[in-house]
C-alpha positions as a printed NumPy array, in Angstrom:
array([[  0.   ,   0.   ,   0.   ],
       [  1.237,   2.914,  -0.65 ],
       [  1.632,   5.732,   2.212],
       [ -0.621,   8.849,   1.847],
       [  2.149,  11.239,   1.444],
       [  3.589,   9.844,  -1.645],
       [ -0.398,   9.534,  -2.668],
       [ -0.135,  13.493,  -2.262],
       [  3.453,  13.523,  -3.63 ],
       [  2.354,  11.871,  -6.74 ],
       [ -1.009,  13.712,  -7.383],
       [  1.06 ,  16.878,  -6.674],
       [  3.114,  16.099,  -9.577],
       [  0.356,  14.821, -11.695],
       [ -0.784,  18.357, -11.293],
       [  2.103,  20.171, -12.103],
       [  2.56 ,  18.108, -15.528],
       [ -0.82 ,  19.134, -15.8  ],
       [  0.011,  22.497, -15.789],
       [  3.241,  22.59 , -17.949],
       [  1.223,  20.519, -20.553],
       [ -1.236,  23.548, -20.304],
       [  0.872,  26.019, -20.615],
       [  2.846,  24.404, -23.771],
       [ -0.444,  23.866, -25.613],
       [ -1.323,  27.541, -24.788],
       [  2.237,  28.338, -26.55 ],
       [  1.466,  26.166, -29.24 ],
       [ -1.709,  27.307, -30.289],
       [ -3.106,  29.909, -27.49 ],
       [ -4.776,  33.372, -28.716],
       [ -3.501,  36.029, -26.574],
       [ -6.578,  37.525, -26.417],
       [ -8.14 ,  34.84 , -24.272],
       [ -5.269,  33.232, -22.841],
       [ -2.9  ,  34.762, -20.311],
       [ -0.32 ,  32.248, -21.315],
       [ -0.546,  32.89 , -24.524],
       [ -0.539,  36.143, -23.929],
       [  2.998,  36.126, -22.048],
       [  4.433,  34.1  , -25.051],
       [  3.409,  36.813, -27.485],
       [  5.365,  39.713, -25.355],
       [  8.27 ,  37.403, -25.168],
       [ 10.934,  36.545, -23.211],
       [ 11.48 ,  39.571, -21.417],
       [  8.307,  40.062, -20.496],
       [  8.044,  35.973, -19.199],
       [ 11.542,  36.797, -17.368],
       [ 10.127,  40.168, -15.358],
       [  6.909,  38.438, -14.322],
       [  8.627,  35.664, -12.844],
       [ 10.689,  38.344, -11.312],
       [  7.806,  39.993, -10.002],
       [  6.321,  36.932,  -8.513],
       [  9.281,  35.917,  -6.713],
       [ 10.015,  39.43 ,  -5.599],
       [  5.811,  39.135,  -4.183],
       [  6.641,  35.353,  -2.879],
       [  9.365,  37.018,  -0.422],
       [  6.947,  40.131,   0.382],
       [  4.361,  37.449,   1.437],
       [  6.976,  35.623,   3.309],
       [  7.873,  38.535,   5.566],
       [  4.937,  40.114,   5.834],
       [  1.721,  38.086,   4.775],
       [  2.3  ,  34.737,   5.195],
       [ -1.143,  33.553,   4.502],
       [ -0.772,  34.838,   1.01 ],
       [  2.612,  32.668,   0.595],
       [  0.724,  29.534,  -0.751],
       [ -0.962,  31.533,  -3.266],
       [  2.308,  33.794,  -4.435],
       [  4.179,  30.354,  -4.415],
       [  1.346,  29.18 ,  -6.996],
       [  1.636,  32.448,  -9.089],
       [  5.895,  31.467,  -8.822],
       [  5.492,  27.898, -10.355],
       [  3.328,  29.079, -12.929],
       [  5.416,  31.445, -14.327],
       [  8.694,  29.247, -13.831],
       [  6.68 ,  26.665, -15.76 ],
       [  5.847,  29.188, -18.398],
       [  9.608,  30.548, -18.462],
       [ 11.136,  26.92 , -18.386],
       [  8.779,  26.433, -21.575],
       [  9.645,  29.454, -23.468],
       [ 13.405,  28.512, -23.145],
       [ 12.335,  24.706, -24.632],
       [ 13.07 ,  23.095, -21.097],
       [ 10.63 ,  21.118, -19.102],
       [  9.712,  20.273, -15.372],
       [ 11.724,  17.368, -16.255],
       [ 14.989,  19.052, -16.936],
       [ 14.515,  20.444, -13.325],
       [ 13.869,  17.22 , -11.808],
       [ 17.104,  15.462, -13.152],
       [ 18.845,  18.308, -11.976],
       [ 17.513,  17.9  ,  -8.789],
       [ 18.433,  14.23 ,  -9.003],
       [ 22.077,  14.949,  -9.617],
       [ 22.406,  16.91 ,  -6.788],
       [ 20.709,  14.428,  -4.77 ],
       [ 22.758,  13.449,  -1.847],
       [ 25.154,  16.028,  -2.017],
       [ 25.788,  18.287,   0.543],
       [ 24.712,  22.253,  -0.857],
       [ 27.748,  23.75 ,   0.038],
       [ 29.825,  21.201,  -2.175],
       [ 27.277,  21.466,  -5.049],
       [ 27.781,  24.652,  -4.953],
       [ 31.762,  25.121,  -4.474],
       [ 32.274,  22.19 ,  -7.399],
       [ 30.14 ,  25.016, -10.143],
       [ 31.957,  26.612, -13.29 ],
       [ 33.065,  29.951, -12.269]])
């Protein structure tokens, strides 16, 4: 059987795929005038860049100073990640190998053995 947090962990993910699948179709064949994804793929990646920015900037606000809004700023994060990681032709996939590489390393060493 299998425990009710990887039930959660899975269906979290489901979601997410969900999502990016979503958002690629909307880049794919969205009209900007009805779709807000679409609509961010039109202006560019500039424009996909300083949302994300803006997001992320409102995720920390939240953080320090509203943290029942944190769950929904993280939301408004992902989405635009997820829109941003599309635009560049990457995937919630390239993320998780990433992730998966670094697995089981300490931070600190991950980040001392980077390019400079």
């Amino acid at each position: 059987m299998t425990p009710p947090a990887a039930c959660a962990t899975h269906a979290a993910m489901d979601m997410l795929d969900r999502l990016e699948a979503t958002i690629r179709a909307r880049r794919d064949e969205g009209d900007a005038a009805t779709s807000y994804a679409a609509s961010l793929f039109a202006k560019g990646r500039p424009k996909i860049a300083q949302k994300l920015g803006e997001e992320a900037v409102e995720t920390v606000i939240a953080a320090m100073a509203q943290p029942d809004k944190i769950v929904s700023e993280a939301a408004d994060l992902l989405f635009h990640l997820i829109v941003l990681l599309t635009d560049a032709g990457l995937s919630l996939d390239d993320v998780r190998a990433e992730l998966a590489r670094r697995e089981g390393v300490s931070g600190h060493e991950e980040k001392a053995a980077r390019p400079r």
